[in-house]
Rosetta silent file (secondary structure, phi, psi, omega in degrees, C-alpha in Angstrom):
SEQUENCE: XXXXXXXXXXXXXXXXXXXXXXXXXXXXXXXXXXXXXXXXXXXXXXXXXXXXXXXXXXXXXXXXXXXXXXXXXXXXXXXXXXXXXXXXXXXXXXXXXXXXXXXXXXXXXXXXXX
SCORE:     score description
SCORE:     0.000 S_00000001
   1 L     0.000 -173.869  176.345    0.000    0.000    0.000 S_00000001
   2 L   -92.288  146.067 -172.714    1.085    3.707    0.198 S_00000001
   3 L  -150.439  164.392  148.039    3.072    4.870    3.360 S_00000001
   4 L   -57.229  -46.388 -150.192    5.526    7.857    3.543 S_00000001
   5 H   -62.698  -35.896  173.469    8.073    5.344    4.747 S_00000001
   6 H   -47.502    8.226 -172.526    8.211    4.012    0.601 S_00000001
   7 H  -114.238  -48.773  178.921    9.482    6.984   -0.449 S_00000001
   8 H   -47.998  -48.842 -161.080   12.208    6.590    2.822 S_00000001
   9 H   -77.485  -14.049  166.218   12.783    2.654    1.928 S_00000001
  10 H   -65.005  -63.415  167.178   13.608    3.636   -1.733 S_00000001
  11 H   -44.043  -50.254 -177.710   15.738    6.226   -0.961 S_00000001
  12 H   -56.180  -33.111 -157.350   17.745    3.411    1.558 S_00000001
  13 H   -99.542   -3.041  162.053   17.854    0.947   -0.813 S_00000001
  14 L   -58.752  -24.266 -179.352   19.216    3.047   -3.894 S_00000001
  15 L  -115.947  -18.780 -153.099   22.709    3.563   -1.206 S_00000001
  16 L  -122.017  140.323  109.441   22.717    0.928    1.051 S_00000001
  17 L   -21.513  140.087  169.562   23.620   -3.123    1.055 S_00000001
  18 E  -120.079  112.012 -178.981   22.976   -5.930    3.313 S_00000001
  19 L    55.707 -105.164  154.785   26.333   -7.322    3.009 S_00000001
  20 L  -110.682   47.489  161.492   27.228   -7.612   -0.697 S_00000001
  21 E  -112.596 -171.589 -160.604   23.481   -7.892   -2.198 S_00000001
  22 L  -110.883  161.009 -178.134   21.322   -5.247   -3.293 S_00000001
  23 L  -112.353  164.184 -159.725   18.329   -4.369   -1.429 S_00000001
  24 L  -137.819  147.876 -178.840   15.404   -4.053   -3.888 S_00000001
  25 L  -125.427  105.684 -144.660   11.865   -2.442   -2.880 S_00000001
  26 L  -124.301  120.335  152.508    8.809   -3.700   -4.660 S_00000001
  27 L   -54.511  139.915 -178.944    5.515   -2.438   -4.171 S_00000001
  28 L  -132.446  174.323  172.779    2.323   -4.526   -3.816 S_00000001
  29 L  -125.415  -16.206 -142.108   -1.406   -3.840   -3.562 S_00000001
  30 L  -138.056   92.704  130.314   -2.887   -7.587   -2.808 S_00000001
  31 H    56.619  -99.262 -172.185   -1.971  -10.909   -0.690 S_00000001
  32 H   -71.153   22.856  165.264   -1.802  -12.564   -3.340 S_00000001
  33 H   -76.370  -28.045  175.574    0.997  -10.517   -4.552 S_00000001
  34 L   -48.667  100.641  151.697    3.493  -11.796   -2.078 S_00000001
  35 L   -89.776 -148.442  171.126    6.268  -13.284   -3.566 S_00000001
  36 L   -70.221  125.951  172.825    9.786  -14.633   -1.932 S_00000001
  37 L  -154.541  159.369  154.771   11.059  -11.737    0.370 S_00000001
  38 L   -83.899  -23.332  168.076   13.030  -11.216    3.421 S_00000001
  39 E  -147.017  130.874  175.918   10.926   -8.576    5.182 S_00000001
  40 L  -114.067  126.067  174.029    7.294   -7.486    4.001 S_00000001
  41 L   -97.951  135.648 -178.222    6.396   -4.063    5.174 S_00000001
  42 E  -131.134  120.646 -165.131    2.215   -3.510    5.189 S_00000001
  43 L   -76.405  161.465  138.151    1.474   -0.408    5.155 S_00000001
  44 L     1.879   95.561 -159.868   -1.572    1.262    6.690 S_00000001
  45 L    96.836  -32.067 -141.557   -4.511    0.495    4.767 S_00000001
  46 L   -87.013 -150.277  168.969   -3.072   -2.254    2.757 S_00000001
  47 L   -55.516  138.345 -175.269   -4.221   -5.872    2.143 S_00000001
  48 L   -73.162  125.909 -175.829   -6.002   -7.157    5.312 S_00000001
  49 L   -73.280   26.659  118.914   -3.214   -8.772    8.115 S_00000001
  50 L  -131.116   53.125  153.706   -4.532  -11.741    8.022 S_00000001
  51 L  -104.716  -24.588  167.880   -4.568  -12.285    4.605 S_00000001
  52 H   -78.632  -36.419 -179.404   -0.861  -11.721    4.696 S_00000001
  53 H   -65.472  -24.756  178.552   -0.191  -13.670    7.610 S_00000001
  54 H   -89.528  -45.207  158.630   -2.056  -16.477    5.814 S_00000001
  55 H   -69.927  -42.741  171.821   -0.150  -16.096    2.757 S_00000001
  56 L   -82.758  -56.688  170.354    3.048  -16.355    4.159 S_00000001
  57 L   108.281 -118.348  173.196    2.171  -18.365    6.544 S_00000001
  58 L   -89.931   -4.785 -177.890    5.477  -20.261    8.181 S_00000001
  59 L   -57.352  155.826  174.626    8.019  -18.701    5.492 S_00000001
  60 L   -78.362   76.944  178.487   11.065  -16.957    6.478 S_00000001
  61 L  -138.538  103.260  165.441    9.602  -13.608    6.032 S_00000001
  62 E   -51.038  110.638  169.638    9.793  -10.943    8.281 S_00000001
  63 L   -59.063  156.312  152.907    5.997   -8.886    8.996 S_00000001
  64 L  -150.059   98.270 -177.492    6.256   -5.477    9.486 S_00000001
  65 E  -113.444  168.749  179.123    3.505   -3.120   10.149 S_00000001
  66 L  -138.999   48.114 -177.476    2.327    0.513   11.408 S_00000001
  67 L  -141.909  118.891  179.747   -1.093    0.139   12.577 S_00000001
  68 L   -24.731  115.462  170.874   -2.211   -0.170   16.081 S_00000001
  69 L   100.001   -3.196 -166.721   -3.115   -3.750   17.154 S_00000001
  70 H   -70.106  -19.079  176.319   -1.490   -5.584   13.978 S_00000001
  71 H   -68.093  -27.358  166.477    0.781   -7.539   16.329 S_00000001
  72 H   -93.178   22.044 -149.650   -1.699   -9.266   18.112 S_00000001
  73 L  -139.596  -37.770  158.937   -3.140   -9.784   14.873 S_00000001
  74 L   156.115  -36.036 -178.054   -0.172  -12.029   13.475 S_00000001
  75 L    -8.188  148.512  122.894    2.413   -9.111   12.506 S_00000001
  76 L   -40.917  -47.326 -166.762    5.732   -9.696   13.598 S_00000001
  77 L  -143.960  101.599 -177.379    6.990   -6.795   14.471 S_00000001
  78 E   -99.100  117.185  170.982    4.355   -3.408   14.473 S_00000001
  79 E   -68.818  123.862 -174.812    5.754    0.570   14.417 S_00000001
  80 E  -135.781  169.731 -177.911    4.088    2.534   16.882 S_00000001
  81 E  -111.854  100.932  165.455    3.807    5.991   18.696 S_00000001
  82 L   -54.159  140.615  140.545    4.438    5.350   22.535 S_00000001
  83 L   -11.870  -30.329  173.267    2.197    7.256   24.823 S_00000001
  84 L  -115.857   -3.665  141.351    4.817    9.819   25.144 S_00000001
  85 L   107.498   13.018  176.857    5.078   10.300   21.618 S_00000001
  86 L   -74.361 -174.005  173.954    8.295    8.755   21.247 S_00000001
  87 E   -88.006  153.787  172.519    8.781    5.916   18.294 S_00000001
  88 E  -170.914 -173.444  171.451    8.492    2.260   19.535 S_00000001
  89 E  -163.482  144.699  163.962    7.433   -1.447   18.227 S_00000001
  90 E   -85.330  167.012 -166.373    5.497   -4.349   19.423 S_00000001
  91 E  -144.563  102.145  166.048    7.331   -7.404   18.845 S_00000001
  92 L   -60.283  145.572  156.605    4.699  -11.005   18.556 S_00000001
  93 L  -119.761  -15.319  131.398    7.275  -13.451   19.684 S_00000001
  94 H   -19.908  -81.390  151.248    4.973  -16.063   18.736 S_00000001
  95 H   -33.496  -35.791  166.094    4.858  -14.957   15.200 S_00000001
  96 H   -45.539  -72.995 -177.659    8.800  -14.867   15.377 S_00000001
  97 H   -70.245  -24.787  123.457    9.242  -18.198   16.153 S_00000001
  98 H    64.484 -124.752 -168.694    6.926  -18.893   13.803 S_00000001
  99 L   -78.891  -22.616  173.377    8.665  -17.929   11.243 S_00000001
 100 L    81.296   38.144 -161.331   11.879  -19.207   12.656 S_00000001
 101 L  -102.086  136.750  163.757   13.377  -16.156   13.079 S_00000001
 102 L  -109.916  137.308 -168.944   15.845  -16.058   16.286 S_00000001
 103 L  -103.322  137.826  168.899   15.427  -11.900   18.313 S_00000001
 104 L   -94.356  155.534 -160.725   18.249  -10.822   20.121 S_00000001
 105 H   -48.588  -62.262 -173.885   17.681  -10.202   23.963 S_00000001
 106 H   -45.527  -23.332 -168.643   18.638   -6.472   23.385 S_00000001
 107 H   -86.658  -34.476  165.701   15.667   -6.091   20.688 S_00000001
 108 H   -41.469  -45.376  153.576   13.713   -7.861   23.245 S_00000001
 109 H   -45.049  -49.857 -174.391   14.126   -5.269   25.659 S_00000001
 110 H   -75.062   -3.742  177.504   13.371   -2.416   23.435 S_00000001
 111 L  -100.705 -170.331 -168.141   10.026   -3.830   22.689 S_00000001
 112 E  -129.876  112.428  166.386    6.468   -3.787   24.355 S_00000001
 113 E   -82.094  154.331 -156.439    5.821   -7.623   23.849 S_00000001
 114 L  -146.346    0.000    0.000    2.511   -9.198   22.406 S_00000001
């Protein structure tokens, strides 16, 4: 769907590398658009979370969302506005393991777990 942050994650991935591959940023509108990825961001709006969570299903694909409650909702990992109006994320750790992902203790800390 549309977010400001595509305009951010373009800009990132036009300079930056995850080791020596390229990072490549592909818009979707639908579910069943989901191909092979390492992290799917869903914006606001987008394709209903758990029609994504249902398409990938058990795949190694990181969730990522920015809408209040998607974490209890299957998300992995949801961007939020703390209470105090700082930046913050919920983290399912359910949904993690999943996925088969292993979270390091420090990211564990920084999150508000679900």
């Amino acid at each position: 769907g549309n977010s400001p942050i595509l305009e951010e994650l373009n800009a990132m991935a036009k300079v930056r590398k995850v080791g020596d591959r390229s990072i490549k940023v592909t818009q979707i509108t639908k579910a069943s658009e989901i191909k092979r990825c390492n992290i799917l961001f869903v914006s606001s709006g987008a394709a209903p979370i758990e029609d994504v969570v249902s398409k990938v299903n058990a795949q190694s694909i990181l969730i990522v969302t920015e809408e209040p409650g998607m974490a209890a909702k299957g998300s992995d990992i949801n961007l939020i506005v703390k209470d105090d109006g700082k930046p913050g994320f919920e983290l399912n750790q359910a949904a993690v393991n999943k996925r088969g992902f292993k979270i390091s203790l420090e990211l564990i800390r920084l999150a508000i777990l679900i």
